[in-house]
C-alpha positions as CSV (number, residue, x, y, z in Angstrom):
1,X,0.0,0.0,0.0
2,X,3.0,2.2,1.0
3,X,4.7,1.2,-2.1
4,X,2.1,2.0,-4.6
5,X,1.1,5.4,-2.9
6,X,5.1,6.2,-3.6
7,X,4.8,5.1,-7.1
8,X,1.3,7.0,-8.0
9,X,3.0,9.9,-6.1
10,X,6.3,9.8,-8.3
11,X,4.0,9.1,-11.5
12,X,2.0,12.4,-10.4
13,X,5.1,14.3,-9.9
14,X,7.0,13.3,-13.0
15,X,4.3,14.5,-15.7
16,X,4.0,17.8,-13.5
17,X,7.4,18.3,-13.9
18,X,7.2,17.7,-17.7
19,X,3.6,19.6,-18.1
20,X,5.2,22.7,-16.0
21,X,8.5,22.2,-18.1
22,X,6.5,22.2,-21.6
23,X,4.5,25.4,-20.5
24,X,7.7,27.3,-19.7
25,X,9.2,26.3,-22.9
26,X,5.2,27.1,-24.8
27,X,5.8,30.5,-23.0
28,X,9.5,31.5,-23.7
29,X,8.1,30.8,-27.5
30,X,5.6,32.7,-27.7
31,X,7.2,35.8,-25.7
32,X,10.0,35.8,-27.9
33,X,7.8,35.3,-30.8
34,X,5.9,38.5,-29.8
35,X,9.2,40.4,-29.1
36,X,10.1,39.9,-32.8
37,X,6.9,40.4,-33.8
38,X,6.6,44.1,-31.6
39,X,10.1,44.9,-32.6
40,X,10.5,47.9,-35.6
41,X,14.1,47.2,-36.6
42,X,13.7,50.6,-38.4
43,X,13.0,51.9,-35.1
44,X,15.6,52.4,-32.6
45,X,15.0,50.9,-29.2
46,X,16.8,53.9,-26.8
47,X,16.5,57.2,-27.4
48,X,19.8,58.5,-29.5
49,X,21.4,62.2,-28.3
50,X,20.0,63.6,-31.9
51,X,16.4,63.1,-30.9
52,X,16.4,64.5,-28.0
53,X,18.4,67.8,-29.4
54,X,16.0,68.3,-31.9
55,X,12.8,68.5,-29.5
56,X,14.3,70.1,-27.2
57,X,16.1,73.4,-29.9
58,X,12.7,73.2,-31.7
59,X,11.0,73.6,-28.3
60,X,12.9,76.5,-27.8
61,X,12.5,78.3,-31.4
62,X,9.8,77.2,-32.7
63,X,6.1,79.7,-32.3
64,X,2.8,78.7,-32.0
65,X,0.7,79.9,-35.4
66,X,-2.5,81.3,-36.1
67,X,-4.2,83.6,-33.3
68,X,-1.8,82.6,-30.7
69,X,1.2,83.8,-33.1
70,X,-0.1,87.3,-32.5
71,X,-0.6,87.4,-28.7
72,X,3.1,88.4,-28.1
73,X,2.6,91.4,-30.6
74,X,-0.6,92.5,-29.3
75,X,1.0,92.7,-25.5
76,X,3.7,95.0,-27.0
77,X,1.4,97.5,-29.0
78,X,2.9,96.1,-32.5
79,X,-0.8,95.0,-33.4
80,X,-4.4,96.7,-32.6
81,X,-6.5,93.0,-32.6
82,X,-10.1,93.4,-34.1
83,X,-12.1,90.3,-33.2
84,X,-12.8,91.2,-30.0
85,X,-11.4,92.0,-27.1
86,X,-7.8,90.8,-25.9
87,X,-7.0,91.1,-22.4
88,X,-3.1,91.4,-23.5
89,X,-4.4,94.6,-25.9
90,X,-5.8,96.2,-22.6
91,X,-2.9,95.6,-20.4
92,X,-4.6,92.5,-18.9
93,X,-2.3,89.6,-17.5
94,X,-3.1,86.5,-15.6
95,X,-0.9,83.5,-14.9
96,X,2.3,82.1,-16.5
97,X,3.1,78.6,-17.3
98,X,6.0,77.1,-15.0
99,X,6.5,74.0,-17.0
100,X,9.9,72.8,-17.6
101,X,8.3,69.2,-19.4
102,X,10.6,70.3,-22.6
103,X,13.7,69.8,-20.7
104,X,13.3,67.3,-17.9
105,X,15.0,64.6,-20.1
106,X,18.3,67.1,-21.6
107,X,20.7,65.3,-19.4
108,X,19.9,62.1,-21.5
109,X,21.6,63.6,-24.2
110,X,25.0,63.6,-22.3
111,X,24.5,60.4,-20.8
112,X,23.9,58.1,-24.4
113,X,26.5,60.4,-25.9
114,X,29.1,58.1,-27.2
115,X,32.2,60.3,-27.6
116,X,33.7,62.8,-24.5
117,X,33.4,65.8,-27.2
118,X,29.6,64.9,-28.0
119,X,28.8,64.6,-24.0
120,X,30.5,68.4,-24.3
121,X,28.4,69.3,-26.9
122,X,25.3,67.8,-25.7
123,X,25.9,69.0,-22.5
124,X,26.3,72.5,-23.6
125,X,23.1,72.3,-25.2
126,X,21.3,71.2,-22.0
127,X,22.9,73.8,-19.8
128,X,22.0,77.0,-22.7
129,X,18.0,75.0,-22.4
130,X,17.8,75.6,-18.9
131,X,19.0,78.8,-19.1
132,X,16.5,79.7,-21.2
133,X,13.7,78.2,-19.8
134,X,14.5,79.5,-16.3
135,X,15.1,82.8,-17.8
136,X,11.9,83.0,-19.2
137,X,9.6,81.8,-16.2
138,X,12.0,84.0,-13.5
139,X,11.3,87.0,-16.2
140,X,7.6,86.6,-15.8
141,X,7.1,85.7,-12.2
142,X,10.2,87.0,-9.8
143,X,11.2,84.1,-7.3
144,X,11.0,80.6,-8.7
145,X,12.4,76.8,-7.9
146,X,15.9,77.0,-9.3
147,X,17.8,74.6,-7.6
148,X,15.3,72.3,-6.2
149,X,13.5,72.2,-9.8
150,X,14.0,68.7,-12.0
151,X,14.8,67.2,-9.2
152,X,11.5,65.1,-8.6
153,X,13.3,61.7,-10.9
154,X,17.0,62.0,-9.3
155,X,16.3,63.4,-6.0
156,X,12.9,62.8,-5.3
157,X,12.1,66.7,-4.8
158,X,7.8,67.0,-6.0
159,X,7.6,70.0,-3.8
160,X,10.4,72.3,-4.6
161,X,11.5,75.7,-2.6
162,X,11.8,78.9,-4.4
163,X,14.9,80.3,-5.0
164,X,15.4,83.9,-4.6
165,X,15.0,85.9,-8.2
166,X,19.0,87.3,-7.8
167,X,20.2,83.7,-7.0
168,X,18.3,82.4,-10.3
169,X,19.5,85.2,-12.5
170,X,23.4,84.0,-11.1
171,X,22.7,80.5,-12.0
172,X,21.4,81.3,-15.4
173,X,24.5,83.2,-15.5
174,X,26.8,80.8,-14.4
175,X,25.0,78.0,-16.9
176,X,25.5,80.1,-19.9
177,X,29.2,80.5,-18.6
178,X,29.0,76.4,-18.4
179,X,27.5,75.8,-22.0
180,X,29.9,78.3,-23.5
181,X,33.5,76.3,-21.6
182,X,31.7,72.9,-22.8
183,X,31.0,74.2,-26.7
184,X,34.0,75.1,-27.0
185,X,35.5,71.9,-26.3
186,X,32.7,70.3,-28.3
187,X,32.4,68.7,-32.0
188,X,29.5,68.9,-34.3
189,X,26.9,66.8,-33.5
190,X,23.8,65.7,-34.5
191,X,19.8,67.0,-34.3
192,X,20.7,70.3,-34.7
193,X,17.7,71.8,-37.0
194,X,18.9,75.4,-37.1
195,X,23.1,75.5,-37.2
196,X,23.5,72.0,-38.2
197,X,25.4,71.0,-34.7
198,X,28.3,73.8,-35.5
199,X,29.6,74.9,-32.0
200,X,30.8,77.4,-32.7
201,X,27.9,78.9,-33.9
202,X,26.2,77.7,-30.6
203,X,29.1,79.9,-28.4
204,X,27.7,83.0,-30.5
205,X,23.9,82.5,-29.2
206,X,25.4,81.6,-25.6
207,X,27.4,84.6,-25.1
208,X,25.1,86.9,-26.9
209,X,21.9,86.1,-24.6
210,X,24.3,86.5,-21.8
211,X,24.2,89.7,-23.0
212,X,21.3,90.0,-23.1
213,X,20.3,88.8,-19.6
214,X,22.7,91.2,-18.2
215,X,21.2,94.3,-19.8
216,X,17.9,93.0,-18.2
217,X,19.9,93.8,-15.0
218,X,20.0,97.2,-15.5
219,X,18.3,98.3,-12.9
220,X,20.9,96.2,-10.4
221,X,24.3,98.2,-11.8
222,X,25.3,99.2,-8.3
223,X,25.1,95.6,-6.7
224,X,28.7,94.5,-6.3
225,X,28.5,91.1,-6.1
226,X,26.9,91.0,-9.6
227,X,29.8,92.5,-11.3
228,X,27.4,93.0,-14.4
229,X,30.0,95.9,-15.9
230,X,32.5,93.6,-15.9
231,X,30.5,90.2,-16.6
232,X,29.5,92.4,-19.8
233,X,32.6,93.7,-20.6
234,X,34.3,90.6,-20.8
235,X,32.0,88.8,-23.0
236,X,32.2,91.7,-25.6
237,X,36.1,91.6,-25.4
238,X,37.2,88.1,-25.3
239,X,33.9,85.6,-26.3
240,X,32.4,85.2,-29.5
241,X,29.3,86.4,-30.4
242,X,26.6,87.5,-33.4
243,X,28.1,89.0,-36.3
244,X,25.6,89.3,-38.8
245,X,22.2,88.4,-39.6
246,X,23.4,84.5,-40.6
247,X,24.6,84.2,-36.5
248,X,20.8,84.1,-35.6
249,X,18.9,82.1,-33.1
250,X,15.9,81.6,-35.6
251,X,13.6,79.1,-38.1
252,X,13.2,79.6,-41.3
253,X,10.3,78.7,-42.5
254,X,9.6,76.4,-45.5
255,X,6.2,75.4,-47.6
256,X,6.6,72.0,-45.6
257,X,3.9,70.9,-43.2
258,X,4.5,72.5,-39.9
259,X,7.4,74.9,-41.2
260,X,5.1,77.6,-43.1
261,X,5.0,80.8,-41.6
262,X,2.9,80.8,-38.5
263,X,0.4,83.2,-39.6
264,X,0.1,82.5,-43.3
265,X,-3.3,82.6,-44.6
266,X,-4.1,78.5,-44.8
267,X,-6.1,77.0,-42.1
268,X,-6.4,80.4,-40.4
269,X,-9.5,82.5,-40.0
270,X,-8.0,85.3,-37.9
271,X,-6.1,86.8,-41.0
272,X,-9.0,89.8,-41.3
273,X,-8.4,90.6,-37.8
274,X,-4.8,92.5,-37.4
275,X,-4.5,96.6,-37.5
276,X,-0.9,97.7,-37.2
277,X,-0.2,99.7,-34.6
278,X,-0.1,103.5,-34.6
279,X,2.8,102.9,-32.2
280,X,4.8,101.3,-35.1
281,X,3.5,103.6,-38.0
282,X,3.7,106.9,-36.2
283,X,7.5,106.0,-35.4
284,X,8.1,105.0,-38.7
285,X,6.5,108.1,-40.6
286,X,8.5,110.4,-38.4
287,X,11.9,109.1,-39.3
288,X,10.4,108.4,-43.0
289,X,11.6,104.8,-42.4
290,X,10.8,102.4,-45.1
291,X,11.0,99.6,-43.3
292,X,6.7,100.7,-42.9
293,X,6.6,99.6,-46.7
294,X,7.1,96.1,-45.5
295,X,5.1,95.9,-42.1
296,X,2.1,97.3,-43.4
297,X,-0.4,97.6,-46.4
298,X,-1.6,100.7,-47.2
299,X,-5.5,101.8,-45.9
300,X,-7.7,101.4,-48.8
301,X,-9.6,104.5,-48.1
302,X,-6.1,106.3,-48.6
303,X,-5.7,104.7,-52.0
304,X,-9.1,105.6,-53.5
305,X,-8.6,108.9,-52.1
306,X,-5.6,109.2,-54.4
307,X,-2.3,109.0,-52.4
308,X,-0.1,106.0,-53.5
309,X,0.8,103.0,-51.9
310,X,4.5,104.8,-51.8
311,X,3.5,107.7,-50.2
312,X,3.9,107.4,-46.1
313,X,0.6,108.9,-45.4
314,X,-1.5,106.6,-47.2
315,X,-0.3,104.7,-44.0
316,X,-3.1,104.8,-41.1
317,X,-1.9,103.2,-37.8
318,X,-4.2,102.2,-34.9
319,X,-4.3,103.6,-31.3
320,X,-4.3,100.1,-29.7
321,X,-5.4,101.7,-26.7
322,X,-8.7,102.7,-28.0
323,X,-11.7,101.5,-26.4
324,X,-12.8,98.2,-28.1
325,X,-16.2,99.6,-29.5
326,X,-13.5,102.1,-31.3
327,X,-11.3,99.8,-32.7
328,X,-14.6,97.8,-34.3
329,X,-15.8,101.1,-35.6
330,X,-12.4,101.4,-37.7
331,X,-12.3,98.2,-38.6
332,X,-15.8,98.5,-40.9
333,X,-14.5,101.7,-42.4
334,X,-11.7,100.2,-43.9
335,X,-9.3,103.3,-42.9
336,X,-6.5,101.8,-41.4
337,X,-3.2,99.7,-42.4
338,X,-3.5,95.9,-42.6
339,X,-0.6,93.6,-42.9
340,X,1.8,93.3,-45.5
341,X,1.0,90.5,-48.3
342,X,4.1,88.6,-47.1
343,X,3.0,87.9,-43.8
344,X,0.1,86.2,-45.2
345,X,0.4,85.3,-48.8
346,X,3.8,83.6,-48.2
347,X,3.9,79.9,-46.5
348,X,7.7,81.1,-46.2
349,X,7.2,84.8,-44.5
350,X,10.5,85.0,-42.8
351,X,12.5,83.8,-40.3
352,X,10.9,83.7,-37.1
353,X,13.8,84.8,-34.6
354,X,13.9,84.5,-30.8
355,X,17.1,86.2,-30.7
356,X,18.9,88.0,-33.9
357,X,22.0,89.9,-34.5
358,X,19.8,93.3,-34.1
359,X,18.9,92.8,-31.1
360,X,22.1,91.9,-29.6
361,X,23.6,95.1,-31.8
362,X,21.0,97.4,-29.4
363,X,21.5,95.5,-26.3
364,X,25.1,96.6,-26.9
365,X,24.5,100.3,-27.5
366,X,22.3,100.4,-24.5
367,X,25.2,99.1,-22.5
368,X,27.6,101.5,-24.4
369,X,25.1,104.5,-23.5
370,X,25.3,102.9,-19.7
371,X,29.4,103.2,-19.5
372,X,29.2,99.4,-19.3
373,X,31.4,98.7,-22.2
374,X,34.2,101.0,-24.2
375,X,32.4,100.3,-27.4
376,X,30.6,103.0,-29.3
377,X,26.8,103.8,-28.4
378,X,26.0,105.3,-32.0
379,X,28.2,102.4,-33.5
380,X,26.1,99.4,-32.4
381,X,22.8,101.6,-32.7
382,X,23.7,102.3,-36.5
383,X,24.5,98.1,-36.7
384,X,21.3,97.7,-35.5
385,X,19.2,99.7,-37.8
386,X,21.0,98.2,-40.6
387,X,21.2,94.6,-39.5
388,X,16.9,94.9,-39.1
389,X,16.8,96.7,-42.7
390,X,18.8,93.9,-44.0
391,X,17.1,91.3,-42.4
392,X,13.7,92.4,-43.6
393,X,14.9,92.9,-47.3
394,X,17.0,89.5,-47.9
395,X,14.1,87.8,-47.0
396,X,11.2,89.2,-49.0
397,X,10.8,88.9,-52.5
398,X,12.2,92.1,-54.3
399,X,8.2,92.9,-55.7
400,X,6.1,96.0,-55.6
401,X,3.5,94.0,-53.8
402,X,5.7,93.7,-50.9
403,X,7.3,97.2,-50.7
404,X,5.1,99.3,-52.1
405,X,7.6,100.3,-54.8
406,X,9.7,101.4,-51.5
407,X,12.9,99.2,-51.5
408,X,15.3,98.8,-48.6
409,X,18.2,99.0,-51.1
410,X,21.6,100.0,-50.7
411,X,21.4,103.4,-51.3
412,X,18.6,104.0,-49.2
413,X,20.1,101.9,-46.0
414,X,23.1,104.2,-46.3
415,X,21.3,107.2,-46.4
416,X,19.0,106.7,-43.6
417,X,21.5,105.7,-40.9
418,X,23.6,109.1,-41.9
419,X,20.4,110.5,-41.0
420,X,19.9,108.2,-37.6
421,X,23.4,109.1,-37.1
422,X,23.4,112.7,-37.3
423,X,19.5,112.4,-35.0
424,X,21.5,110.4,-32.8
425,X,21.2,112.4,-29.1
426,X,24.5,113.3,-26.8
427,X,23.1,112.9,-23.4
428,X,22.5,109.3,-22.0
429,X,19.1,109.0,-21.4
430,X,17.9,110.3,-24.6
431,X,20.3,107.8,-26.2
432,X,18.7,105.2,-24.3
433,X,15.1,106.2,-25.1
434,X,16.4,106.0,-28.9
435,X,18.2,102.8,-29.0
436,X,15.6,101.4,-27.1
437,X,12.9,103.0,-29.4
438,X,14.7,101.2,-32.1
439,X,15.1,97.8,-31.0
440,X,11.2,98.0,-30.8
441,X,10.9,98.9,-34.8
442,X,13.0,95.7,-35.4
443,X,10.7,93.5,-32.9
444,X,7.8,94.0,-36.2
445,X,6.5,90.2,-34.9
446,X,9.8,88.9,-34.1
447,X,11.6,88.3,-30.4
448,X,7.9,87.6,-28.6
449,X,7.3,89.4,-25.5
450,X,11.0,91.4,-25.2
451,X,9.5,94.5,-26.1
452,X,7.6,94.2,-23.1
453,X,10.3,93.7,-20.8
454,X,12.1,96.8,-22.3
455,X,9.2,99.1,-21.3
456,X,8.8,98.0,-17.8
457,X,12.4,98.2,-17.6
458,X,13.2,101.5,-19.0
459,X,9.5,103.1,-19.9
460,X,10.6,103.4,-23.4
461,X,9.3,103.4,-26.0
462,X,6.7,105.7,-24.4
463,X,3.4,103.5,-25.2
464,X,-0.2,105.4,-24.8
465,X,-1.5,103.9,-21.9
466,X,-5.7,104.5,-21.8
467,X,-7.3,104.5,-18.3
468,X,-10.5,104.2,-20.1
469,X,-10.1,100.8,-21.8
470,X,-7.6,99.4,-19.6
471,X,-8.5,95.6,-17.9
472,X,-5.8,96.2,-15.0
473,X,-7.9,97.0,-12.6
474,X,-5.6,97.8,-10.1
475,X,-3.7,100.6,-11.8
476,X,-5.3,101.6,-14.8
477,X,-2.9,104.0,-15.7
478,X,-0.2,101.4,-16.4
479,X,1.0,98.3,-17.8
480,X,1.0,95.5,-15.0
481,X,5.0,94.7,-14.1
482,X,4.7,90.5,-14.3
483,X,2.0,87.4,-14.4
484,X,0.6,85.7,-11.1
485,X,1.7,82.0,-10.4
486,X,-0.2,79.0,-12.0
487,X,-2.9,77.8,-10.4
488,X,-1.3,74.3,-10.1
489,X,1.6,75.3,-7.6
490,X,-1.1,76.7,-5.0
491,X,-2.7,73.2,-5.4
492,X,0.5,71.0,-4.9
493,X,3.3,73.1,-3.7
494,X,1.4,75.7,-1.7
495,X,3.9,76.3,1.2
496,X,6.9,77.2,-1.2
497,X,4.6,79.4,-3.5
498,X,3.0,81.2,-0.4
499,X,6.3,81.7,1.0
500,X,7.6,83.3,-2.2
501,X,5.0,85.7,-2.4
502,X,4.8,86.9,0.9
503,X,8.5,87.4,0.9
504,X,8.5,89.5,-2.3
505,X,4.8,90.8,-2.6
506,X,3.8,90.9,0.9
507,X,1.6,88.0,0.6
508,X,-0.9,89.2,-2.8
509,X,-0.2,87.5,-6.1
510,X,-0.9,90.8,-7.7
511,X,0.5,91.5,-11.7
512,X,1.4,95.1,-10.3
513,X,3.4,94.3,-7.8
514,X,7.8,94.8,-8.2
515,X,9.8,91.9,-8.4
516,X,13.3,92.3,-7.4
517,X,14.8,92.7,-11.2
518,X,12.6,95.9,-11.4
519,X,13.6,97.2,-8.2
């Protein structure tokens, strides 16, 4: 009896063994079966450096299109929006984004670099992406996480303190000192949509939005332990920078799906709604600049009156400050100037820069004018001018539809900086007003929301600021100073955001209040 229990025991035991030993095998089969199967081998299986370069530069270049193109030019008075009414066009602000999603993954491309000179390259890229991005989310909101932020995979950081706005401003500083050391001991590399991985090129946009960020300092001159005259100085001296309009941080757009221009006229119903600005035109007229020819259409009304489409008053800018129920009263007469053709008519348009050679020529002059530099004030302002001039006529077609039988040749572009030259005022704040006047013209719906940060910097240009139609409640009598914080950090990271603003704001997220760059 023992026996045969053993035996029917061993018997049950032994075609387990083989059943469980059959199903393994059935099931390492069919896995690796279905592994072949799933598997793309035109599709790489870990992310290569290139990919993630390209996101993350387009990310950084690239605009949104239609409606949403304009919202940067109707915040800086470049465009008088007819559709209805903008809260931007009235001075209204409300929160900013803080999301850093577009760069949470850059150090990947240093760490599946495969060469030492590629992780420098890479890495460069990563450090000038933060910069950036934390440069444009301290610029908008003072105090922000800084050194606690990205560090939620790494560190497990989800609710990260806020940095003080001067200690963010020296770490963007110090990374753009960072990208340009590990450029320069980079090689070309791959993913690069807009230089083509040259690093050279890369150490010119570095050091010139250092630039940049320092004249955004201003304000701050007298604090020591910023050493901005110096930081400036050196950079102008001894690092390489823009040159020309081919030096660029820009896309240029193609008739390719998703490259057109992002306000050409297919697939967007917001073309009838743009007025160009009186703030542009009026300039413009004044200085008989015919850089107007190629912003603007002439008002219709003007033509059938008789003046020509070459003659500067057929030009009728709008007060952007009207009241809305104004601005829809001149839009049904017809009487104003509408956008040049080529912003519309051509998938190609032109370049859509983020930061060009003429801006970095008046960020110079400013500094210049501001005895931060030895260069000349009236040099880089007259480089300026001409780079914009240059940059709008090599890239539209040389047609009367697009100038108005008003070219930016030559002869022309020397003859109106002798005149800009000879305008050009002596005493410093005068100058400033100018250049800074001047980097605006040359903003015509390029650089976003920089205009914007020149005014509440400096006050200049000198915008007309309406009481009567303004949406900042608050102060009605002037442009709000920055954007509250997203509603998402007062629902997960409440005690660092409340703690920011009570330091800085004494406790109200308010768009009027002074963060510490303005102070």
């Amino acid at each position: 009896m023992v026996m045969t229990t053993i035996i029917r025991k061993y018997t049950f035991m032994r075609k387990y063994t083989l059943c469980a030993i059959a199903a393994f095998a059935l099931s390492t089969a069919a896995c690796t079966k279905f592994k072949d199967i799933n598997t793309n081998p035109e599709t790489p299986e870990t992310v290569k450096p290139a990919m993630l370069a390209t996101r993350i530069i387009l990310n950084l270049t690239n605009q949104p299109s239609t409606k949403s193109f304009m919202q940067p030019y109707i915040l800086t008075k470049q465009i008088a929006w007819s559709e209805l009414a903008e809260a931007y066009q009235f001075n209204g602000l409300g929160t900013m984004s803080m999301s850093l999603t577009s760069i949470n993954d850059a150090h990947f491309m240093v760490k599946f670099a495969n060469t030492e000179q590629l992780k420098n390259s890479y890495e460069g890229l990563m450090y000038f992406a933060r910069a950036m991005k934390f440069y444009d989310i301290t610029m908008a909101l003072g105090d922000i996480p800084y050194k606690d932020a990205l560090q939620g995979e790494t560190e497990k950081v989800y609710f990260p303190r806020y940095d003080l706005q001067k200690d963010v401003f020296l770490g963007i500083l110090g990374e753009l000192e960072k990208a340009d050391n590990l450029f320069s001991k980079g090689s070309k590399f791959e993913g690069d949509p807009i230089f083509g991985g040259d690093t050279q090129k890369w150490r010119k946009v570095v050091n010139s939005f250092a630039l940049n960020v320092l004249i955004q300092l201003s304000k701050k001159e007298n604090e020591a332990d910023l050493n901005l005259k110096a930081r400036f100085e050196a950079i102008v001296k001894s690092k390489p920078i823009f040159t020309s309009n081919a030096d660029n941080l820009q896309l240029i757009r193609t008739d390719k799906s998703g490259q057109v221009y992002p306000f050409h006229k297919i697939s967007n119903s917001f073309v009838i709604y743009p007025m160009v600005s009186s703030e542009i035109i009026d300039r413009l007229q004044l200085q008989q600049d015919r850089r107007l020819f190629y912003y603007a259409n002439p008002s219709p009304i003007k033509i059938k009156e008789g003046l020509a489409a070459s003659d500067f008053q057929a030009y009728i800018g709008v007060d952007p400050s009207l009241p809305f129920s104004d601005l829809a009263a001149i839009k049904i007469s017809n009487d104003y100037a509408k956008l040049n053709d080529r912003y519309t008519e051509l998938v190609t348009g032109e370049p859509t820069q983020i930061y060009g050679y003429q801006h970095l020529c008046f960020v110079i002059a400013e500094a210049a004018a501001r005895g931060w530099t030895t260069e000349s004030a009236l040099g880089w302002y007259k480089k300026g001018i001409e780079a914009s001039m240059k940059f709008i006529a090599s890239n539209t077609p040389a047609e009367d539809i697009y100038n108005h039988g008003m070219p930016l040749d030559n002869a022309y572009i020397e003859a109106a900086l002798a005149r800009y030259e000879q305008a050009f005022p002596t005493a410093k704040e005068p100058q400033i007003d100018a250049i800074i006047t001047q980097k605006y013209l040359a903003s015509f719906l390029q650089a976003t929301i920089t205009p914007f940060y020149d005014y509440r910097r400096t006050g200049y240009p000198n915008w007309k600021i309406n009481a009567a139609s303004s949406m900042n409640a608050d102060a009605p009598d002037k442009m709000p100073l920055r954007w509250r914080y997203p509603a998402v950090e007062f629902n997960y990271n409440a005690e660092h955001v409340n703690e920011a603003i009570e330091r800085q704001y004494q406790g109200v997220d308010d768009v009027n209040k002074i963060m510490w760059l303005l102070k």
